[in-house]
N, CA, C and O atoms as CSV, one atom per row, in Angstrom:
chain,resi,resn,atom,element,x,y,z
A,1,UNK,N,N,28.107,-11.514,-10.851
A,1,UNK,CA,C,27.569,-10.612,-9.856
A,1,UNK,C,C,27.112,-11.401,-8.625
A,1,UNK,O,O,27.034,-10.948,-7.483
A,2,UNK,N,N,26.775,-12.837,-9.080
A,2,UNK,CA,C,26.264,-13.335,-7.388
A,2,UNK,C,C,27.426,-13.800,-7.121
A,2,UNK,O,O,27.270,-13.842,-5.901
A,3,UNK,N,N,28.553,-14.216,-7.291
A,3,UNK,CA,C,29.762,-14.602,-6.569
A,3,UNK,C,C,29.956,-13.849,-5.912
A,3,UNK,O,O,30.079,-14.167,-4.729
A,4,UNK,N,N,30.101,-12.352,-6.318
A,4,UNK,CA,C,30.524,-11.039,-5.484
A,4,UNK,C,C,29.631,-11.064,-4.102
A,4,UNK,O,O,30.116,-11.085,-2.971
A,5,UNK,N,N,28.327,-11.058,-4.399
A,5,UNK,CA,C,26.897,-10.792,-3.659
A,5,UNK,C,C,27.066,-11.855,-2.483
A,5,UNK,O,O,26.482,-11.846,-1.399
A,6,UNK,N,N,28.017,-12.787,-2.960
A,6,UNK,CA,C,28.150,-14.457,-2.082
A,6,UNK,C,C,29.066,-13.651,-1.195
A,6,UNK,O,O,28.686,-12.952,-0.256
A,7,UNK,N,N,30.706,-13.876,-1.717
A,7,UNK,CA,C,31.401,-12.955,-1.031
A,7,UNK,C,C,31.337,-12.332,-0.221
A,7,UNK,O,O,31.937,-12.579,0.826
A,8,UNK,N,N,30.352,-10.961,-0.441
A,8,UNK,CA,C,30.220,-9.714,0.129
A,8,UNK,C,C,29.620,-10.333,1.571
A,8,UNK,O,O,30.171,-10.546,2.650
A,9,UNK,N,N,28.568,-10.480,1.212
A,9,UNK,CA,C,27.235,-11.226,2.495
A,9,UNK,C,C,27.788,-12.231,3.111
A,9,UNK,O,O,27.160,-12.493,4.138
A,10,UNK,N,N,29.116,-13.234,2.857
A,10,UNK,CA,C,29.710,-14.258,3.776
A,10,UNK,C,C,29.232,-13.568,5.491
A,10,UNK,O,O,28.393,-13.933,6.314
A,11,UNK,N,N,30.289,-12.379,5.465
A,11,UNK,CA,C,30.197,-12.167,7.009
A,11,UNK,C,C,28.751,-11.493,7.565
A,11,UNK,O,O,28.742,-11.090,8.728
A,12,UNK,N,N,27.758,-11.391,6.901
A,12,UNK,CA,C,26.706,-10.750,6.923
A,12,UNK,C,C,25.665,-11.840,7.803
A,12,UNK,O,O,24.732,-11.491,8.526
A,13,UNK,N,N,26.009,-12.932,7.583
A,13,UNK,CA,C,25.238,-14.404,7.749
A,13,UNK,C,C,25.184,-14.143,9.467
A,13,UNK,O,O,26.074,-13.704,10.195
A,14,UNK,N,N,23.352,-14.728,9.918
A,14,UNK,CA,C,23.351,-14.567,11.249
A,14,UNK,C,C,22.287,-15.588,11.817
A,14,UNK,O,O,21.308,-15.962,11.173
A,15,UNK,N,N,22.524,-15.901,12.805
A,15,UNK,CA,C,22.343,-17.912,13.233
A,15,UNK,C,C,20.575,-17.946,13.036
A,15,UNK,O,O,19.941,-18.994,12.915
A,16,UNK,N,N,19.902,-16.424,13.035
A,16,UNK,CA,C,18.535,-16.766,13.407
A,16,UNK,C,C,18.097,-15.238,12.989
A,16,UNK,O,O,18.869,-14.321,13.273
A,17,UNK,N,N,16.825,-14.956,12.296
A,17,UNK,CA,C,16.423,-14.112,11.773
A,17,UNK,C,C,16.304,-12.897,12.860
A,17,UNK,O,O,16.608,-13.205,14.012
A,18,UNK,N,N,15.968,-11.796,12.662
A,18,UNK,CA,C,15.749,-10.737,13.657
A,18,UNK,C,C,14.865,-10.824,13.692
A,18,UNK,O,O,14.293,-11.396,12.764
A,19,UNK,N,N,13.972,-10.194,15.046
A,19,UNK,CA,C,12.825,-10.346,15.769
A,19,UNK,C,C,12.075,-9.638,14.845
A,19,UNK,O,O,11.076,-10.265,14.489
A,20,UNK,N,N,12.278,-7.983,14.065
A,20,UNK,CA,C,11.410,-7.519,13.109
A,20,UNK,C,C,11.606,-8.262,11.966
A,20,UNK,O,O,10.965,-7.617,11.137
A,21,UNK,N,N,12.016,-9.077,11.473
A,21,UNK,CA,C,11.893,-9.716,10.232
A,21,UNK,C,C,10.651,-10.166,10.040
A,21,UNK,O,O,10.292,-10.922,10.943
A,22,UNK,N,N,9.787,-9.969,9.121
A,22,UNK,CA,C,8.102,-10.936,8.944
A,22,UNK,C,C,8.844,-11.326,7.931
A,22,UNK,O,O,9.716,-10.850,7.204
A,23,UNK,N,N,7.917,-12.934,8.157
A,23,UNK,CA,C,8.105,-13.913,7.155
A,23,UNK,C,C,6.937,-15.080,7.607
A,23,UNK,O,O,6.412,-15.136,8.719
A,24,UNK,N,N,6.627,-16.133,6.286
A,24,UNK,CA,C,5.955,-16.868,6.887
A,24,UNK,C,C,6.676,-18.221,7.350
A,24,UNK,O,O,7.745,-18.717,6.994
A,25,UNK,N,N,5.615,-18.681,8.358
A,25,UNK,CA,C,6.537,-19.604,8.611
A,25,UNK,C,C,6.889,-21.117,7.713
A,25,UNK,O,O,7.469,-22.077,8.221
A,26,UNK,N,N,6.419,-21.062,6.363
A,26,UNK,CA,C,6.717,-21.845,5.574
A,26,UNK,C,C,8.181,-21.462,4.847
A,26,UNK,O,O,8.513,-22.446,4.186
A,27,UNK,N,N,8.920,-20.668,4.759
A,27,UNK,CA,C,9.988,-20.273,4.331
A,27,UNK,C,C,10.921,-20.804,5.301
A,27,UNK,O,O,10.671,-20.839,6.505
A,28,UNK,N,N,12.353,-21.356,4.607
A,28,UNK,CA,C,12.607,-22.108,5.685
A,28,UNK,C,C,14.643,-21.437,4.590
A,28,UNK,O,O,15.484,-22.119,4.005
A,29,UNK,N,N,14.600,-20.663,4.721
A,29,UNK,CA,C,16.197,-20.378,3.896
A,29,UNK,C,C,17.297,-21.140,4.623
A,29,UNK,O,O,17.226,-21.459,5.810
A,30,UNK,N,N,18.548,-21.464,3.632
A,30,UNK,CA,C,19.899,-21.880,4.206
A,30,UNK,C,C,20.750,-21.110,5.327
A,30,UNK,O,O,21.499,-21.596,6.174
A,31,UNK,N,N,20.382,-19.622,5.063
A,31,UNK,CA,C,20.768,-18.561,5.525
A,31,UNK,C,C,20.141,-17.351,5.524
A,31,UNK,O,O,19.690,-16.779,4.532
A,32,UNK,N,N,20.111,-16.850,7.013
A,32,UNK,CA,C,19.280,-15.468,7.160
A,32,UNK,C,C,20.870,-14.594,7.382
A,32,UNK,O,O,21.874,-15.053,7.927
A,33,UNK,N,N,20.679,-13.104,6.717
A,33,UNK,CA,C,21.666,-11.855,6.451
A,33,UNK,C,C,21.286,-10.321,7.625
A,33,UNK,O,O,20.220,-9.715,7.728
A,34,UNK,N,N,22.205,-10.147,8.135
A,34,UNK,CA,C,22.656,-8.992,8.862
A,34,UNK,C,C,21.638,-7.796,7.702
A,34,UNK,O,O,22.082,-7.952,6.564
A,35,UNK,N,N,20.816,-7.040,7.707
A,35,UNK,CA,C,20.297,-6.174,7.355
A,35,UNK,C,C,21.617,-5.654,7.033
A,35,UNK,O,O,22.479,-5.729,7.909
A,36,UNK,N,N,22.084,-4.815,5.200
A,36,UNK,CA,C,23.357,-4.385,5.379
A,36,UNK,C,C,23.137,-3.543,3.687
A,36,UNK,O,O,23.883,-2.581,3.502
A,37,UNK,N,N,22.303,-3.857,2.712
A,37,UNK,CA,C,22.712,-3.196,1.185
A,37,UNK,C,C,21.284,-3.252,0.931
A,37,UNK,O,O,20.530,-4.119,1.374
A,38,UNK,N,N,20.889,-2.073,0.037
A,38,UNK,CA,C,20.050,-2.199,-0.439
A,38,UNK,C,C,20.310,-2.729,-2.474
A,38,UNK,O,O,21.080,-2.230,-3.295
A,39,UNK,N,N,19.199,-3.990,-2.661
A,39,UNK,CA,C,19.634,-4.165,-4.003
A,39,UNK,C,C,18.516,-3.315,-5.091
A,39,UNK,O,O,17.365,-3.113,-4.701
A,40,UNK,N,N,18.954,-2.859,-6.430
A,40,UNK,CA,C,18.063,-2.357,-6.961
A,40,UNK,C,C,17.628,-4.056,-7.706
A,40,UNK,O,O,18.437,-4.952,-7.948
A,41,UNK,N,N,16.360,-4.082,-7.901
A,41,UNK,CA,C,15.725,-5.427,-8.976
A,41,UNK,C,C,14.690,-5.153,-9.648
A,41,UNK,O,O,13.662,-4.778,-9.084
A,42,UNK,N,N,14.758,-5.262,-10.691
A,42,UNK,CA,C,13.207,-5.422,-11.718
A,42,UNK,C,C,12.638,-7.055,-11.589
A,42,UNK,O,O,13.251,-8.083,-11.300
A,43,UNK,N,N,11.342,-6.844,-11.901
A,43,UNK,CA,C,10.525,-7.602,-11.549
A,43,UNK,C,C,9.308,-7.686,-12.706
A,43,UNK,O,O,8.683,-6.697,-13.087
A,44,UNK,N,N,9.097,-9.023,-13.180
A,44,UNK,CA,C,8.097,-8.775,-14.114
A,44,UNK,C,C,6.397,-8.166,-13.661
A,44,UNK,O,O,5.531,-7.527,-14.260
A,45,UNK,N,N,6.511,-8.702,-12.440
A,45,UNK,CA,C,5.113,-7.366,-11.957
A,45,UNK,C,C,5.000,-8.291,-10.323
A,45,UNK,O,O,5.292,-9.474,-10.155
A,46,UNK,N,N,4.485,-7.304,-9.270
A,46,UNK,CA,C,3.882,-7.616,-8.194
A,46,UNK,C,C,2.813,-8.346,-7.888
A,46,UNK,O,O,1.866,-7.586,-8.085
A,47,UNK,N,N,2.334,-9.551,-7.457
A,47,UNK,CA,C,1.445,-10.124,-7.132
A,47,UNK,C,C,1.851,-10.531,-5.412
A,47,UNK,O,O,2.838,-10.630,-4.682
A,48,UNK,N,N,-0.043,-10.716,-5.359
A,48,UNK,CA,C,-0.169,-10.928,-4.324
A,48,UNK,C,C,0.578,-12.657,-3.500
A,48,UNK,O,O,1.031,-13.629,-4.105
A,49,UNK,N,N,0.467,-12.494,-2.312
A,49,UNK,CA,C,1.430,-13.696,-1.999
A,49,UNK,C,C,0.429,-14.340,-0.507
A,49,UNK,O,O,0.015,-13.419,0.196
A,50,UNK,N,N,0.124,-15.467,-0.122
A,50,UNK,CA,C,-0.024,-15.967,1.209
A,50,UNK,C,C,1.057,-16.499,2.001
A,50,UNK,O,O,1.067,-16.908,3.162
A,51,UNK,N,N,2.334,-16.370,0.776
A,51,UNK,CA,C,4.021,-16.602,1.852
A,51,UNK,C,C,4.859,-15.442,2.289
A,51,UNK,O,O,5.468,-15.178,3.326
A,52,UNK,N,N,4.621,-14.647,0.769
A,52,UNK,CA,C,5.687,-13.674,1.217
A,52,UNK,C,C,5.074,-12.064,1.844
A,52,UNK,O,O,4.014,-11.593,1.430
A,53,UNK,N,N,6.004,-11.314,2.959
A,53,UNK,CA,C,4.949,-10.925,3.446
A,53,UNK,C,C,5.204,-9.282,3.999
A,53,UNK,O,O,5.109,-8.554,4.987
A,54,UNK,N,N,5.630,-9.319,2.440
A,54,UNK,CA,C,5.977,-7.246,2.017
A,54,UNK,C,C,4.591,-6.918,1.730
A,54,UNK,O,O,3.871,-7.318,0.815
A,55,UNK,N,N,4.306,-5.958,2.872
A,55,UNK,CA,C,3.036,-4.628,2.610
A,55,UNK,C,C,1.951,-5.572,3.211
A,55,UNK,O,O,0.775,-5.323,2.950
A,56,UNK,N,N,2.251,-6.591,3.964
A,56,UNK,CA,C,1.425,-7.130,4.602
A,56,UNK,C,C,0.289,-6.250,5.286
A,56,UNK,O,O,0.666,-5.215,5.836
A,57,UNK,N,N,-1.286,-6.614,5.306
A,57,UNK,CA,C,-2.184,-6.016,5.891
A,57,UNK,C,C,-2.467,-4.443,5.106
A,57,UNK,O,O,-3.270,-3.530,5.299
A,58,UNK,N,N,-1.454,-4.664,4.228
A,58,UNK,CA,C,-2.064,-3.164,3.346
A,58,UNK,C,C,-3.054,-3.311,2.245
A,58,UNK,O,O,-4.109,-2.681,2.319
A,59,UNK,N,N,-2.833,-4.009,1.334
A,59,UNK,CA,C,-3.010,-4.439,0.065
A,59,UNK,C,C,-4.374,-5.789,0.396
A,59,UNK,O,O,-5.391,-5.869,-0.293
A,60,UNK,N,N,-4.132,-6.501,1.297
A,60,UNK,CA,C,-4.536,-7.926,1.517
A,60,UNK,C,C,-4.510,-8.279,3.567
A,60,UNK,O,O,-3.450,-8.470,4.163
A,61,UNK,N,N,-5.719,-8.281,4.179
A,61,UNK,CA,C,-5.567,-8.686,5.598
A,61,UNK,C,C,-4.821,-8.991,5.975
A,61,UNK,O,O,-4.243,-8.419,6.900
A,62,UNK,N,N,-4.413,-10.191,5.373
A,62,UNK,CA,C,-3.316,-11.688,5.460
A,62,UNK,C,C,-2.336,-11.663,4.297
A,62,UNK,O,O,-1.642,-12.564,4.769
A,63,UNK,N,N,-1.922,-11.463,3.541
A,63,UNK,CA,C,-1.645,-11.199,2.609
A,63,UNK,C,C,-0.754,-9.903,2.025
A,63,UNK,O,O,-1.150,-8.752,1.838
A,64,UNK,N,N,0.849,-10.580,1.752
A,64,UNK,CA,C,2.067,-9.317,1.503
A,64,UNK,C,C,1.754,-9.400,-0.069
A,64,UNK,O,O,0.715,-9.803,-0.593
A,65,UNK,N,N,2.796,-8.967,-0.624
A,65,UNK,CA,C,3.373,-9.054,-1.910
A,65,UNK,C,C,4.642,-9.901,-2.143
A,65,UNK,O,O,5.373,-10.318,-1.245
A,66,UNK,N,N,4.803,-10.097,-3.444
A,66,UNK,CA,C,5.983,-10.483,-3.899
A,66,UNK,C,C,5.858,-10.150,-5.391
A,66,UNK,O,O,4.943,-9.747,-6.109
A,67,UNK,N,N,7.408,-10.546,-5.604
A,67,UNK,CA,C,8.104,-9.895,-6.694
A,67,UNK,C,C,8.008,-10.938,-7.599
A,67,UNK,O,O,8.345,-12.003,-7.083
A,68,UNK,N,N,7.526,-11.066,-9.261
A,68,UNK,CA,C,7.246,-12.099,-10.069
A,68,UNK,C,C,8.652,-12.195,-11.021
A,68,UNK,O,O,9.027,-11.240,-11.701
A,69,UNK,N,N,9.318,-13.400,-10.969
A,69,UNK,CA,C,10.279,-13.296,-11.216
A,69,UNK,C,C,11.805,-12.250,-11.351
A,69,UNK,O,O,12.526,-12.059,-12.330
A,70,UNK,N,N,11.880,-11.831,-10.246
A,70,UNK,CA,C,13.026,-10.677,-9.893
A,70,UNK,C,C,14.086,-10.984,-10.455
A,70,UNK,O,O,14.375,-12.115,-10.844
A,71,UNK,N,N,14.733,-10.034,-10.543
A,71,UNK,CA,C,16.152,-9.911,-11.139
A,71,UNK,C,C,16.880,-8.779,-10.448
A,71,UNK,O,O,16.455,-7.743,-9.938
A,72,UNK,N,N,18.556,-9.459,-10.626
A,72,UNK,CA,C,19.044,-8.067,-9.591
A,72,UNK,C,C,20.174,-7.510,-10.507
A,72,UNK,O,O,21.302,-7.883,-10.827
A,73,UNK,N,N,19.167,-6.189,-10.853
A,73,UNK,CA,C,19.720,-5.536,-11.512
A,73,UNK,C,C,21.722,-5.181,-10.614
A,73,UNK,O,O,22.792,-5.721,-10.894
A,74,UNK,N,N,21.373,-3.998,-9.478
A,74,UNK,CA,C,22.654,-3.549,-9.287
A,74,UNK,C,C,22.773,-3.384,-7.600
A,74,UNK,O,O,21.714,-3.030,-7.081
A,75,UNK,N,N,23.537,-3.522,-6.979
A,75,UNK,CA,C,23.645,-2.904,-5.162
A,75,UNK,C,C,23.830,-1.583,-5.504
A,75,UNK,O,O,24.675,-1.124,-6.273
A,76,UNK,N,N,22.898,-0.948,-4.821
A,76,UNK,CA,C,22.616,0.379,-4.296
A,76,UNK,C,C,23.942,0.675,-3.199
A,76,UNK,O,O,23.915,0.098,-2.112
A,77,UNK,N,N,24.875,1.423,-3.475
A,77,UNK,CA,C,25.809,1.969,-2.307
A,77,UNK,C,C,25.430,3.227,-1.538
A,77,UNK,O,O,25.718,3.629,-0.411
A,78,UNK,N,N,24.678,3.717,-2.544
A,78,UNK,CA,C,23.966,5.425,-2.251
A,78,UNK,C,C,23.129,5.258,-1.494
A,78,UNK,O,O,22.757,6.302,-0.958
A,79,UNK,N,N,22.527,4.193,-1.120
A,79,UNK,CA,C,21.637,3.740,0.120
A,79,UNK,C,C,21.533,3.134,1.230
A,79,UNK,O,O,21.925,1.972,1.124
A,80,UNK,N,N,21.205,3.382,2.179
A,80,UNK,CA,C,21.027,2.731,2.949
A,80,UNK,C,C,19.697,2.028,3.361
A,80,UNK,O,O,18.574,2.503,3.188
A,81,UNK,N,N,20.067,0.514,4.083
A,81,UNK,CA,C,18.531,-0.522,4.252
A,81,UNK,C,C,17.034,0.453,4.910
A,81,UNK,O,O,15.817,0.263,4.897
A,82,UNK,N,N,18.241,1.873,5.609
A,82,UNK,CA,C,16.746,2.430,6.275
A,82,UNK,C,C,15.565,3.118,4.933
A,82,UNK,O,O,14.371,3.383,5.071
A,83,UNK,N,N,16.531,3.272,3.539
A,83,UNK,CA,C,15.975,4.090,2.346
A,83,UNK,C,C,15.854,3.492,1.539
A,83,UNK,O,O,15.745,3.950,0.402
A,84,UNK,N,N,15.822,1.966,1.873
A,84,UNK,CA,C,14.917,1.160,0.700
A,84,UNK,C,C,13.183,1.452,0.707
A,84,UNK,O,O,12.444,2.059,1.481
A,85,UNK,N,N,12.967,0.707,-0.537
A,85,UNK,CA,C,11.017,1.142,-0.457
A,85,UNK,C,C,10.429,0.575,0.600
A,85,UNK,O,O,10.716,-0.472,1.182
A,86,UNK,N,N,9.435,1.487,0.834
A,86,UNK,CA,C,9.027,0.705,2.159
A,86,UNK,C,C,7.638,-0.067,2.485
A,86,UNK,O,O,7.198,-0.461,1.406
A,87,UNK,N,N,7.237,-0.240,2.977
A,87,UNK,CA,C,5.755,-1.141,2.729
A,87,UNK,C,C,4.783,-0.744,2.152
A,87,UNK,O,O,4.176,-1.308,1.241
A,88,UNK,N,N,4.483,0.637,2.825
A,88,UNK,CA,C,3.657,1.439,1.770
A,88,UNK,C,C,4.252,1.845,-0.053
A,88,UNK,O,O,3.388,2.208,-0.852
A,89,UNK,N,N,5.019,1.787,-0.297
A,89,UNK,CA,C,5.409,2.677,-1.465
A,89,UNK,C,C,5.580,0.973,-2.349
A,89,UNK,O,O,5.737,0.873,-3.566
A,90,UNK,N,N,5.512,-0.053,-1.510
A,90,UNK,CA,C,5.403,-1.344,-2.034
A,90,UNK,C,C,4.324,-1.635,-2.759
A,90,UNK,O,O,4.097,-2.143,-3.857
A,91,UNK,N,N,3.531,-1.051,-1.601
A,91,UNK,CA,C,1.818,-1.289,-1.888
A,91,UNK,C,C,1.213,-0.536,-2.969
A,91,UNK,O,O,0.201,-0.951,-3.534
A,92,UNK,N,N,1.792,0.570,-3.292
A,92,UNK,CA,C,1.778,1.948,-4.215
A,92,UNK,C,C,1.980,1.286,-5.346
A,92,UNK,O,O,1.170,1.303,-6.272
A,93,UNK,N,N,2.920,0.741,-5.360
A,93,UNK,CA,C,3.225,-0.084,-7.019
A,93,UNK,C,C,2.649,-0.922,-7.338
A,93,UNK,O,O,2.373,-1.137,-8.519
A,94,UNK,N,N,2.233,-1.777,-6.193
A,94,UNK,CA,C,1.138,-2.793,-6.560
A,94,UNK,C,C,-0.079,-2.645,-7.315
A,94,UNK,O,O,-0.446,-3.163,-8.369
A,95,UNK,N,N,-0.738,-1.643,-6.368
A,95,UNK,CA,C,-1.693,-0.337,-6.747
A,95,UNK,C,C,-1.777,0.338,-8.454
A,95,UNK,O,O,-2.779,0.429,-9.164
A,96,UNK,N,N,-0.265,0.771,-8.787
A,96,UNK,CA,C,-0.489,1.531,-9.417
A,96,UNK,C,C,-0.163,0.885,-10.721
A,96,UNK,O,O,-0.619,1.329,-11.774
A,97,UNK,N,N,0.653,-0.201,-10.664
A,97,UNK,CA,C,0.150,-1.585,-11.830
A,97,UNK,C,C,-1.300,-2.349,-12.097
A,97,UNK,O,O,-1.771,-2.862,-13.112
A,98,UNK,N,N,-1.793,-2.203,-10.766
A,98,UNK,CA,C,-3.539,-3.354,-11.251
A,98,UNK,C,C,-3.984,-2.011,-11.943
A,98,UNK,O,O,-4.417,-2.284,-13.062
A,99,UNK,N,N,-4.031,-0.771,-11.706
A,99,UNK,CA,C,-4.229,0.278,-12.418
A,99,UNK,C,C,-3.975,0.178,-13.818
A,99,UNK,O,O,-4.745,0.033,-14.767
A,100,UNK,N,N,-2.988,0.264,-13.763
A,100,UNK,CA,C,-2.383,-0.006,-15.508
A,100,UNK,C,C,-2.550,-0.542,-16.571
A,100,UNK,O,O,-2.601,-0.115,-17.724
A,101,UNK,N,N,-2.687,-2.083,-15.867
A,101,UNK,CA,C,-3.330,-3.206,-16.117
A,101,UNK,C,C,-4.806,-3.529,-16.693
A,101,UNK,O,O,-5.165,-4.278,-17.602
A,102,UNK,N,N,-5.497,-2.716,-15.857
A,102,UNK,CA,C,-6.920,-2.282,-16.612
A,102,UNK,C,C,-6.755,-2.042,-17.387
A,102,UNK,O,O,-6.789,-2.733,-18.405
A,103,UNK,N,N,-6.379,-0.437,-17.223
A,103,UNK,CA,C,-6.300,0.569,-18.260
A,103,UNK,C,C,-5.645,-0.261,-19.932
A,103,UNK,O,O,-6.243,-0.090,-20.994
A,104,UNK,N,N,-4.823,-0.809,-19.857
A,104,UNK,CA,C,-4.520,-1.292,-20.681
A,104,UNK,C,C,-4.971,-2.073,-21.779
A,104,UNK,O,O,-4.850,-1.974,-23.000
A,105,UNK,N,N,-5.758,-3.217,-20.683
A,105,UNK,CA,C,-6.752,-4.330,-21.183
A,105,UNK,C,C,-8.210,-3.159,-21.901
A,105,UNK,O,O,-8.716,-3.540,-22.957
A,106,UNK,N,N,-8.603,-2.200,-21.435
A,106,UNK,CA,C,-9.361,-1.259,-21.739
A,106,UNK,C,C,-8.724,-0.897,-23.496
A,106,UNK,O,O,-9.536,-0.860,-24.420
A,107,UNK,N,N,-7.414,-0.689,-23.713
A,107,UNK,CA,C,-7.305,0.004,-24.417
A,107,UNK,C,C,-7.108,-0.688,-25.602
A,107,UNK,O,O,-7.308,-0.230,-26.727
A,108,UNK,N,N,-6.578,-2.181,-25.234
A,108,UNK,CA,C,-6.711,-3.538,-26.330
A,108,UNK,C,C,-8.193,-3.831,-27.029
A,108,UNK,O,O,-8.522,-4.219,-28.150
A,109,UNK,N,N,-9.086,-3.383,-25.577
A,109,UNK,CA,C,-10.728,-3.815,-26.281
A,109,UNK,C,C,-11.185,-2.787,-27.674
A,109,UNK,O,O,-11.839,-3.156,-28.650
A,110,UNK,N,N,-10.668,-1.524,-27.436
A,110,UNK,CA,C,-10.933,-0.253,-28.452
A,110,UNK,C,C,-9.867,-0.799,-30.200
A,110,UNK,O,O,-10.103,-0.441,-31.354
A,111,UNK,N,N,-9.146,-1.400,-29.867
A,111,UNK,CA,C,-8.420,-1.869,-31.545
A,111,UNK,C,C,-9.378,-2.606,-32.401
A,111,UNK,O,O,-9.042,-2.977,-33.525
């Protein structure tokens, strides 16, 4: 699947990130991509990040999210980059895991 993903994104490749791209400036990739697929990925859970910098200023002042060990599940064709999740609904999951997370640890203390 990443040969394909290699493939696909060859012509996608573009000399210098777009002006809306946030990122920090410690990230330094081989290659920045033409905004073009949305991928679906599971993730073992959201934590907070001082590099990466999804839902930035929502969740954390300074401070995005990132994805704890991701995986890519499948490319979304039924979508487009404008109907991927979006910062808020990022932040929502973040949210609605430390939620969980309690709740959980709550429910280990009762055994």
């Amino acid at each position: 699947m990443l040969e394909e993903r290699s493939a696909s994104l060859h012509s996608k490749v573009i000399p210098k990130p777009k002006a809306y791209y946030r990122y920090a400036e410690t990230i330094n990739p081989d290659v920045w991509f033409e905004t073009c697929e949305v991928w679906e990925v599971k993730a073992a859970d959201l934590t907070i990040s001082p590099v990466y910098r999804a839902a930035v200023g929502i969740v954390d002042s300074n401070k995005g999210i990132s994805l704890r060990f991701p995986r890519l599940i499948r490319v979304r064709p039924d979508k487009a980059p404008e109907e991927a999740s979006s910062s808020e609904q990022v932040a929502d999951m973040y949210n609605a895991q430390k939620h969980n997370n309690v709740n959980n640890q709550d429910d280990d203390e009762d055994d």
